[in-house]
C-alpha positions as CSV (number, residue, x, y, z in Angstrom):
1,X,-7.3,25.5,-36.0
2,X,-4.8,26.3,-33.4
3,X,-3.4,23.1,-31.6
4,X,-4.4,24.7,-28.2
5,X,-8.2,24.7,-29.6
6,X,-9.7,21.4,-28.6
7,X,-13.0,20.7,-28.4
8,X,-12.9,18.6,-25.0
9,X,-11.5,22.0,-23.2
10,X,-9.0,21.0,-20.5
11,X,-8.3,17.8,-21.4
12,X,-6.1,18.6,-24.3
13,X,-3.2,16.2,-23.8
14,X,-0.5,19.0,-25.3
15,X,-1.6,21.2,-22.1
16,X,-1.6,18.9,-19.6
17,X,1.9,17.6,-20.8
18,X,3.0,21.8,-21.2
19,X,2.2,22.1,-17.6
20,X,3.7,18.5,-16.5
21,X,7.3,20.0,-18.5
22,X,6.6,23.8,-16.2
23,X,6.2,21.5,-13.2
24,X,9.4,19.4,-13.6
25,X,11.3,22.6,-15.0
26,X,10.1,24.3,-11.2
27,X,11.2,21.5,-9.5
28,X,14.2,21.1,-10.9
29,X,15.4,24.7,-10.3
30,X,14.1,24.8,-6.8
31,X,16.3,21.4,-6.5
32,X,19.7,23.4,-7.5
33,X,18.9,25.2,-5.3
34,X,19.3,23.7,-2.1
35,X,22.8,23.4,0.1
36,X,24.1,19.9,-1.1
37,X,25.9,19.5,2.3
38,X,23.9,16.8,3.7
39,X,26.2,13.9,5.3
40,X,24.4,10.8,6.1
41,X,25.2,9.9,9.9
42,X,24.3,6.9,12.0
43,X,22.4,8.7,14.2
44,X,19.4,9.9,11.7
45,X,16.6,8.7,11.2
46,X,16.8,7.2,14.9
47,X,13.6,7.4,17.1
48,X,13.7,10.5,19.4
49,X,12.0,9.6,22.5
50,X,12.8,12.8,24.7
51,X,16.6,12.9,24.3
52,X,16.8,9.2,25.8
53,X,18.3,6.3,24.3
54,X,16.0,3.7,22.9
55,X,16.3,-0.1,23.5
56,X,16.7,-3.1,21.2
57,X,14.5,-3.6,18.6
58,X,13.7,-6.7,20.2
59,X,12.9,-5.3,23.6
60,X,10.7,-2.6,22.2
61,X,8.6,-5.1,19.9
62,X,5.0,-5.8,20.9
63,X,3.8,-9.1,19.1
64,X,0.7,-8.9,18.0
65,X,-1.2,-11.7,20.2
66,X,-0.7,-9.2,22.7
67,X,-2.2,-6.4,21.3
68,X,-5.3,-8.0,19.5
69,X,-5.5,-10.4,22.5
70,X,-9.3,-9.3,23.1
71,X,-10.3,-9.0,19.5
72,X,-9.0,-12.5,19.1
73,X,-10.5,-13.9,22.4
74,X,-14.0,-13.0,21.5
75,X,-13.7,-14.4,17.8
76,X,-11.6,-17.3,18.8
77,X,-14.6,-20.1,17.6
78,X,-15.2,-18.0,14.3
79,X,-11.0,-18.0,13.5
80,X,-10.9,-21.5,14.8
81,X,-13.4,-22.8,12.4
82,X,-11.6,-20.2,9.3
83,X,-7.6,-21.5,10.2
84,X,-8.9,-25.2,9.6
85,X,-9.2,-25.3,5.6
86,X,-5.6,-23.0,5.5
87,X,-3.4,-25.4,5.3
88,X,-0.5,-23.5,3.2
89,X,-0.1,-25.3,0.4
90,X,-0.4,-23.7,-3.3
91,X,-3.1,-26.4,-4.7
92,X,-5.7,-25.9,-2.1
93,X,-6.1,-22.4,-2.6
94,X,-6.5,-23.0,-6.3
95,X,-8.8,-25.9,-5.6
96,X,-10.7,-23.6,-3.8
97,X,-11.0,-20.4,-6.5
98,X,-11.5,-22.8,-8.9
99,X,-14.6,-24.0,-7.1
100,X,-15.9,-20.8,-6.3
101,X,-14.9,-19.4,-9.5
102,X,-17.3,-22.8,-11.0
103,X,-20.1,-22.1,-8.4
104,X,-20.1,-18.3,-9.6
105,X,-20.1,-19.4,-13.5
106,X,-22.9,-22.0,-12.5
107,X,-25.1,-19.1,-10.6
108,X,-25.1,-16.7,-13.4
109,X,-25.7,-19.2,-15.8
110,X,-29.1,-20.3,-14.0
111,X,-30.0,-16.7,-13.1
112,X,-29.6,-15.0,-16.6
């Protein structure tokens, strides 16, 4: 039996590593092949906005109150009533996965 036979067809592992090594080899040669005279410059990577310099970071940032503002407005009683239990500390969240994790355990032990 040849070790290109396999009974699964194309999921012969020693094919699908031939063609990973005749990918990489492809890659690699078109990668010699390009100019290596790239310089890296200050300048790129910089937002073009029409030839015009761009501001400070800070006076371009939006925060996001302002752009959720109506999404937040008409959900304020619903995100009012979820920020209350999140108090940021480590034990609380466990307290609470541990007690949904027990109500869970407790459910599919009455229902099966």
């Amino acid at each position: 039996m040849s070790f290109l036979t396999y009974t699964h067809g194309a999921w012969n592992p020693l094919i699908w590593l031939a063609a990973l090594l005749v990918i990489v080899a492809l890659v690699l040669i078109f990668r010699s092949r390009a100019p290596g005279k790239f310089k890296r410059q200050k300048s790129r990577g910089d937002v073009f906005i029409s030839g015009n310099a761009t501001a400070s970071a800070e006076q371009i940032h939006v925060p996001a109150h302002n752009i959720y503002w109506g999404f937040f407005e008409a959900l304020k009683k619903l995100f009012a009533a979820i920020i209350r239990p999140h108090t940021g500390i480590i034990n609380d969240y466990i307290l609470w996965l541990v007690g949904v994790a027990g109500l869970a355990m407790m459910f599919i032990l009455l229902a099966g």
